[in-house]
TORKOL-789398 format. One record per atom (N, C-alpha, C): x, y, z; residue in three letters. Coordinates in steps of 0.1 Angstrom, whole numbers, plus 2048, in hexadecimal, padded with zeros to 3 digits. Last residue first. Layout:
N
XYZAla ...
REM end
This chain:
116
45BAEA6ACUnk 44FAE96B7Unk 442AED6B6Unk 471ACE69FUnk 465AD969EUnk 45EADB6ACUnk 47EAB769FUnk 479ABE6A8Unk 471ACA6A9Unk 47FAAF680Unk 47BAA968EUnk 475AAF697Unk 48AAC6675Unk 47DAC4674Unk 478ABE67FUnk 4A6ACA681Unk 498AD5684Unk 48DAD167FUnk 4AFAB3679Unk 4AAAB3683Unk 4A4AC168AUnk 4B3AB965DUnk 4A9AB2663Unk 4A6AB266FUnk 4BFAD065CUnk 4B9AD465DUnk 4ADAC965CUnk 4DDAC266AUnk 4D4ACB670Unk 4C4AD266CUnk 4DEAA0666Unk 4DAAAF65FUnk 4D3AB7665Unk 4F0A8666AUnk 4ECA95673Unk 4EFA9E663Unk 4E5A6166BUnk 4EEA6C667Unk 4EBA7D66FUnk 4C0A5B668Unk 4D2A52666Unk 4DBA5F664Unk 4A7A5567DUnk 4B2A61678Unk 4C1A5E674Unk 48AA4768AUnk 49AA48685Unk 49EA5667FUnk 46AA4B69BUnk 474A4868FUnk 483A4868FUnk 469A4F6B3Unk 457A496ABUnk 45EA4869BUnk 47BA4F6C3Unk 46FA486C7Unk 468A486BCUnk 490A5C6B4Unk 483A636BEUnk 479A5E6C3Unk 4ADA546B2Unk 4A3A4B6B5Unk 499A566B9Unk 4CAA5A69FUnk 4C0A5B6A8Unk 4B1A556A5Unk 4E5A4F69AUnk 4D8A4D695Unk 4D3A5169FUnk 4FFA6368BUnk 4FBA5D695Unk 4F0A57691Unk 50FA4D676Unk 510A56681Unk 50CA61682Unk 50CA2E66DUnk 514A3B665Unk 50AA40671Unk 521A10677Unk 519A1B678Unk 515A25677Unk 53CA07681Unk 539A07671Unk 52CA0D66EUnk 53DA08697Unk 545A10690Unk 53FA13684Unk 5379ED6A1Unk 5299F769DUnk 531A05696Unk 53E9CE695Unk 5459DC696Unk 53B9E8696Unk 52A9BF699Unk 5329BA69BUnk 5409C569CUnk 5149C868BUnk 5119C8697Unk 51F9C16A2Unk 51E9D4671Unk 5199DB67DUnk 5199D768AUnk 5209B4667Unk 52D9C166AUnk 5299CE672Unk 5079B0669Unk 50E9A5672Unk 51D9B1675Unk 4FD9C0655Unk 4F89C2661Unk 4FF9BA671Unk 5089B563CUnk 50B9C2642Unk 50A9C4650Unk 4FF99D640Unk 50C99C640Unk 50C9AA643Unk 4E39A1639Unk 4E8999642Unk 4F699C649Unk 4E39B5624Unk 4DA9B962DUnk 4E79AE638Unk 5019AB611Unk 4F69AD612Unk 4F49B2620Unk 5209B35FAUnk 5179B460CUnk 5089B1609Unk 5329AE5E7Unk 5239AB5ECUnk 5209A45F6Unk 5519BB5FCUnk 5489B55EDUnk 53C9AF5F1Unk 55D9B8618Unk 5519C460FUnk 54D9C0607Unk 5669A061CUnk 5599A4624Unk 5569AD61BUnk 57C9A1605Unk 570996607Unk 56599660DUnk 5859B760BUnk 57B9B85FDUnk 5759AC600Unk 58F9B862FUnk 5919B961FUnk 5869B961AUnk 5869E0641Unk 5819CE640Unk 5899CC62EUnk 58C9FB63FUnk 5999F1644Unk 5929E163EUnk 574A08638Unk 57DA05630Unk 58D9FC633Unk 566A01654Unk 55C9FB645Unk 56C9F863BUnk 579A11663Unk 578A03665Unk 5709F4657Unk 575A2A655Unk 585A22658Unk 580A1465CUnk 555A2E646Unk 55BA2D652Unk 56AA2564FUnk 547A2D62EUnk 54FA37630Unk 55EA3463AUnk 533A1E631Unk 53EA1E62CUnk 549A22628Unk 521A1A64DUnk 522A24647Unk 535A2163EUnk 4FFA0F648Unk 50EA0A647Unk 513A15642Unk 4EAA1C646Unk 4E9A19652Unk 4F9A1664FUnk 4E2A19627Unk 4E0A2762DUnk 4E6A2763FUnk 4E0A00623Unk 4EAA0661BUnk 4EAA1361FUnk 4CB9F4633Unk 4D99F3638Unk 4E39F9631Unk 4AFA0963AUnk 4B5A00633Unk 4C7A01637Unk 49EA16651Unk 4A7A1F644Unk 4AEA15636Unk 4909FF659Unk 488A0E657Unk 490A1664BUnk 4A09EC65AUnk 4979E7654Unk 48F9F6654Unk 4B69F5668Unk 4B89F565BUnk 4AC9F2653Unk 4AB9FC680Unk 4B2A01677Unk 4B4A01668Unk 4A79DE689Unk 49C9E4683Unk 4A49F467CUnk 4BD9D1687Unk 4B99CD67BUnk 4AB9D867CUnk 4CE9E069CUnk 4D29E368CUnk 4CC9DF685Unk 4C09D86B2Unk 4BA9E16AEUnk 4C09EA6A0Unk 4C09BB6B1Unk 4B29C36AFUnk 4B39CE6AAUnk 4DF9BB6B7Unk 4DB9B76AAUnk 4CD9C06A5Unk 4E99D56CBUnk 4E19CB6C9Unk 4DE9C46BEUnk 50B9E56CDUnk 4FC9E66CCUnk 4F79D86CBUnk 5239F46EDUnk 51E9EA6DCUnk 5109ED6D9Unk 527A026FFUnk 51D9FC702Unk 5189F06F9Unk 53CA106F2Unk 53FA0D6FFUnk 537A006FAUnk 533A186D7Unk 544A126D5Unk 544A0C6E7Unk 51FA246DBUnk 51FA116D9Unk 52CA0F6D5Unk 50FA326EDUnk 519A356EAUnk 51EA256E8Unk 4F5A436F3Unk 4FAA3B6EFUnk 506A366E5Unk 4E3A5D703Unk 4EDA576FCUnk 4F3A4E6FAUnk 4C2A71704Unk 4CBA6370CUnk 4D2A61703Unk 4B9A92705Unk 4B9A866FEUnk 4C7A79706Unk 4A8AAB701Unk 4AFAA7708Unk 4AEA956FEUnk 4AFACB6EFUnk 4A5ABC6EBUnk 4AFAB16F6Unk 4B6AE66EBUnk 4ADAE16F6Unk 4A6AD66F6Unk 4C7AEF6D8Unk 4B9AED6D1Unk 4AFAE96DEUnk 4DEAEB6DEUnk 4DAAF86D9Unk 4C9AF86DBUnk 4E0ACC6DFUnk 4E1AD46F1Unk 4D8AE36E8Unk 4D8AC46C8Unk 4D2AC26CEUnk 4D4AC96DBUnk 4F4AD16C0Unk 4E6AD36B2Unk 4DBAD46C1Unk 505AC16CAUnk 502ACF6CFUnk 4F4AD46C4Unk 503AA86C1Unk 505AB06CDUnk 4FCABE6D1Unk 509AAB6A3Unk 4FAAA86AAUnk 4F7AAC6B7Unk 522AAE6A8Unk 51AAB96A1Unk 50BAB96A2Unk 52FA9A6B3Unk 530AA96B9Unk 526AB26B3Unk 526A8569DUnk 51CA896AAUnk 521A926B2Unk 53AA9068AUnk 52BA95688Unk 522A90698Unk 550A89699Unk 54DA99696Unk 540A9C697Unk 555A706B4Unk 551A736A5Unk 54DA826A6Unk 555A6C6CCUnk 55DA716CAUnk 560A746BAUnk 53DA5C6D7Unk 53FA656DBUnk 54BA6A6D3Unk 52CA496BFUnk 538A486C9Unk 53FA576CCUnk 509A436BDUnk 515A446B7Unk 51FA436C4Unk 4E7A4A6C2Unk 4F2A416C1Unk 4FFA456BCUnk 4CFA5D6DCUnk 4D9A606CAUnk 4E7A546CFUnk 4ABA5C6DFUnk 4BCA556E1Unk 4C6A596D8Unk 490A6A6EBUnk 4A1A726DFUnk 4A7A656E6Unk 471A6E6F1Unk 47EA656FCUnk 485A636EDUnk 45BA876F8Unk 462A7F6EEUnk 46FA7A6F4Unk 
REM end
């Protein structure tokens, strides 16, 4: 199984995916899109599996710094142009297992995942 996990190195919850994944022996490639940024492709297929209101994380200082004129009715379009244009705004992490997604870290999803 070829694991990518997205986010920015210096967020809690991918510390916590981190090591979920070292503990657990799941080797996996990193992506780190505050360096590397992301792809349009690959936020719209993202979003087209989990949807964009599950993918935009609005939580984020950057979602909440933008004015009300960009936040007020977002759509799919406009959401996805603010991801791809600030990936910050990316709720954290997404893992890729190759054959699905994973928006966010729950440890006890990703013991299902991996099961053996």
């Amino acid at each position: 199984m070829s694991v990518t996990i997205y986010g920015i190195r210096n967020c809690d919850t991918m510390k916590k995916a981190f090591a979920w994944l070292d503990a657990n022996g799941v080797a996996y490639s990193f992506h780190d899109y505050r360096v590397g940024g992301i792809d349009a492709d690959t936020v719209w297929r993202w979003c087209k599996v989990a949807g964009w209101e599950k993918v935009l994380n609005k939580s984020s200082r950057t979602f909440r710094a933008l004015p009300d004129s960009k936040r007020d009715g977002l759509d799919e379009t406009s959401a996805i142009d603010l991801m791809i244009g600030e990936p910050t705004m990316i709720k954290r992490p997404v893992l890729d297992t190759g054959s699905g997604f994973e928006i966010g870290f729950k440890p006890e999803r990703y013991a299902t995942l991996f099961a053996r």
